[in-house]
ZAVO-15549 format. One record per residue: residue number from 1; x, y, z of N, C-alpha, C in turn. Coordinates in steps of 0.02 Angstrom, whole numbers. Each point is the difference from the previous one (the first is absolute). Layout:
<rs>
 pos     nX     nY     nZ    caX    caY    caZ     cX     cY     cZ
 NUM      X      Y      Z      X      Y      Z      X      Y      Z
...
</rs>
This chain:
<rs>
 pos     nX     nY     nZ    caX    caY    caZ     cX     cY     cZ
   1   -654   -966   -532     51     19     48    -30     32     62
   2    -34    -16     35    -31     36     45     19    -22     41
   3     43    -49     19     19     -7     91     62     23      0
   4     33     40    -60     65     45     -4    -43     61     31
   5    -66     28     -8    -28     52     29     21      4     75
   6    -13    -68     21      0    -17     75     72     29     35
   7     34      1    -43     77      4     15     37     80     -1
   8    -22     21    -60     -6     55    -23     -7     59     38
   9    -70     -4      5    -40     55     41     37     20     65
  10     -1    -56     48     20    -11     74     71     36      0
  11     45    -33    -53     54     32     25     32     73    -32
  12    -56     12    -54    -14     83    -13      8     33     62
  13    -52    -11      9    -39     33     73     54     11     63
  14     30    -60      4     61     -5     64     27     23    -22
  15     27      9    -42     59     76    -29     -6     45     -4
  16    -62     17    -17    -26     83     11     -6     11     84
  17    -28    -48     40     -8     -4     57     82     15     24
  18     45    -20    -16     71    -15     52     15     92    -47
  19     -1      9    -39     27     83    -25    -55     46     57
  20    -71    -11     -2    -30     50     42     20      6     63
  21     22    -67     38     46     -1     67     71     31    -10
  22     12    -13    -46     94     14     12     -8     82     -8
  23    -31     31    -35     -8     81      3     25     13     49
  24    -58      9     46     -5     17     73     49      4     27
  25     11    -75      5     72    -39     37     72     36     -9
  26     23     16    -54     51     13    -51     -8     95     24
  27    -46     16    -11     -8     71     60     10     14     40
  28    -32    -49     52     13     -6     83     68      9     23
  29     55    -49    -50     51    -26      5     56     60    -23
  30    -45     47    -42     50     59    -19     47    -11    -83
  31    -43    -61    -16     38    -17    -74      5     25    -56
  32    -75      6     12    -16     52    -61    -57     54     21
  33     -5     50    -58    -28     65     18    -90    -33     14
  34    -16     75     10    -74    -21    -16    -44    -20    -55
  35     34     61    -36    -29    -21    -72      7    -61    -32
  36     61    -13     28     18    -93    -32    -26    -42     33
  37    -34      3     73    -40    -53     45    -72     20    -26
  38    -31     48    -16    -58     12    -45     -5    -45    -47
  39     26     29    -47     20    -43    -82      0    -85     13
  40     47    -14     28      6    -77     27    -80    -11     49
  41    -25     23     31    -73    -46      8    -55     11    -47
  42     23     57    -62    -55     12    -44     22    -54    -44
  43     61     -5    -18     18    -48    -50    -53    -83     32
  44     30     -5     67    -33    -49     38    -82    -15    -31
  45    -37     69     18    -63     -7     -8    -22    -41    -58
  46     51     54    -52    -24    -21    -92     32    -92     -2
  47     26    -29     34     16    -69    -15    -47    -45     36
  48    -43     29     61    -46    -47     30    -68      6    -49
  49     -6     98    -26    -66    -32    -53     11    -25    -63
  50     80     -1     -4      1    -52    -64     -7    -84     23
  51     26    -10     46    -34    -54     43    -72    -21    -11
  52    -47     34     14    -47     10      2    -38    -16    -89
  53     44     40    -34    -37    -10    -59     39    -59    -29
  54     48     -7     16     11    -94    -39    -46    -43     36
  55    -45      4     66    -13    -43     36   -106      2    -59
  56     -1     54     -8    -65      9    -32      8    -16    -85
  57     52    -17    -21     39      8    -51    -27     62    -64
  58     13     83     40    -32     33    -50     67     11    -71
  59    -51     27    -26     71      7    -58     69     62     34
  60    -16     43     30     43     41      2     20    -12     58
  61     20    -68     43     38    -34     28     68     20     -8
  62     33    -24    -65     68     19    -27     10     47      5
  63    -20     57    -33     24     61    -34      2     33     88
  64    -45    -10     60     18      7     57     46    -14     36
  65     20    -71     -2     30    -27     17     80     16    -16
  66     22     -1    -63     33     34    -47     40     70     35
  67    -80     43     -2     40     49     32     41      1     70
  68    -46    -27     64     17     -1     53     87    -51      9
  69     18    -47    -28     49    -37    -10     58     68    -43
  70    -18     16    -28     71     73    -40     -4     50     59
  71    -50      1      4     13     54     72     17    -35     63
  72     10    -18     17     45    -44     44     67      4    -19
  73     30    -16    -49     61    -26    -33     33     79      3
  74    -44     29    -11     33     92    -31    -16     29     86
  75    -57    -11     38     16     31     63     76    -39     33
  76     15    -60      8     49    -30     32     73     39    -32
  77    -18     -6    -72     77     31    -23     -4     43     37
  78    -35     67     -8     -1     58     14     28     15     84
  79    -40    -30     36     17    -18     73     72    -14     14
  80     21    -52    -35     70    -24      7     44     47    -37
  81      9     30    -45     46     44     -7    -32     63     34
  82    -54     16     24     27     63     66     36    -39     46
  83      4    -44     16     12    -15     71     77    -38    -14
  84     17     -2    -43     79    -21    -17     23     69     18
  85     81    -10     15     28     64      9     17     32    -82
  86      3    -49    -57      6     33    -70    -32      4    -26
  87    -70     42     29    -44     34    -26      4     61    -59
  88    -59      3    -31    -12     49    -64     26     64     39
  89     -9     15     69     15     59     31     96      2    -12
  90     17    -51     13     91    -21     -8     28     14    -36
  91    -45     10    -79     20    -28    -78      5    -68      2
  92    -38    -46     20    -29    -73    -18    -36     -1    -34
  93    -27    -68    -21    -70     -8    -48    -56     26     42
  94    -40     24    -35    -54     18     16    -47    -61     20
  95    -18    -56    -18    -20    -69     34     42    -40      0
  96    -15    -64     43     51    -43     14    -40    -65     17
  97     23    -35    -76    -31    -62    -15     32    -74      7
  98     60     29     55     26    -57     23    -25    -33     41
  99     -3    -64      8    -71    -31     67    -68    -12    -26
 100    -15      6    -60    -53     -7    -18    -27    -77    -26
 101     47    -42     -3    -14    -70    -22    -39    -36     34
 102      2     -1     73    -65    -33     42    -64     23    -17
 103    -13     72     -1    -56     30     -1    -37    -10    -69
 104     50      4    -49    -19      0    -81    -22    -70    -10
 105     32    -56     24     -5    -90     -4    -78     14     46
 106    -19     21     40    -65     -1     29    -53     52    -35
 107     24     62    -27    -55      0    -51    -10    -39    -67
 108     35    -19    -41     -4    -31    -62     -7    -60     36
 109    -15    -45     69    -38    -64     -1    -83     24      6
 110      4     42     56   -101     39     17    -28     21    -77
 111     51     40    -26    -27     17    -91    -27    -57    -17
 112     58    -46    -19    -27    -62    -38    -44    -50     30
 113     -2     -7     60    -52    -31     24    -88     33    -11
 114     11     73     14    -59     32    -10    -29     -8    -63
 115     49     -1    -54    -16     -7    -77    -15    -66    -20
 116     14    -46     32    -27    -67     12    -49    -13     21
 117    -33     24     54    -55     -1     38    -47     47    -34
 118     12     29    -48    -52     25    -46    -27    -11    -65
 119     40    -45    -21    -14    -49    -78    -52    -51    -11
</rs>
């Protein structure tokens, strides 16, 4: 399976790449705090060297990879219910995992591709 590597890796990488931009951006813009434009280009970082390690195919590719993809999913909730007006501050849920189907359908394809590209 190695030209799934080919596939894999690259668009790891562009996803960690488009979170390390949107930080910033998403700051600039007044969207979210700092700490959450931090978090979002660190999350960024940890998905380009998981990038990186599906592209070398080390073993702890996944378990990287892995992480940086949940942290994504749990920074976005988190983000989106501050920034709803029925926030945990309101008596809302404390995250808000509505909207998550695009993002989740694009990690569980990079997962399984990565886990492919390593067999």
């Amino acid at each position: 399976m190695e030209f799934i590597r080919f596939i894999a890796a690259p668009f790891t990488v562009l996803y960690g790449l488009l979170a390390l931009l949107a930080g910033p951006q998403q700051w600039r813009l007044g969207k979210v705090a700092t700490a959450a434009a931090n978090s979002l280009m660190l999350v960024g970082g940890i998905l380009v060297v998981a990038g990186y390690l599906v592209w070398v195919q080390s073993l702890w590719a996944l378990w990287v990879l892995g992480i940086g993809l949940l942290s994504m999913h749990v920074l976005a909730a988190i983000n989106r219910a501050k920034a709803s007006e029925g926030g945990a501050a309101k008596g809302g849920t404390a995250l808000d995992w509505s909207g998550q189907g695009g993002r989740l359908l694009i990690s569980v394809t990079l997962f399984a591709l990565a886990y492919l590209s390593l067999q």
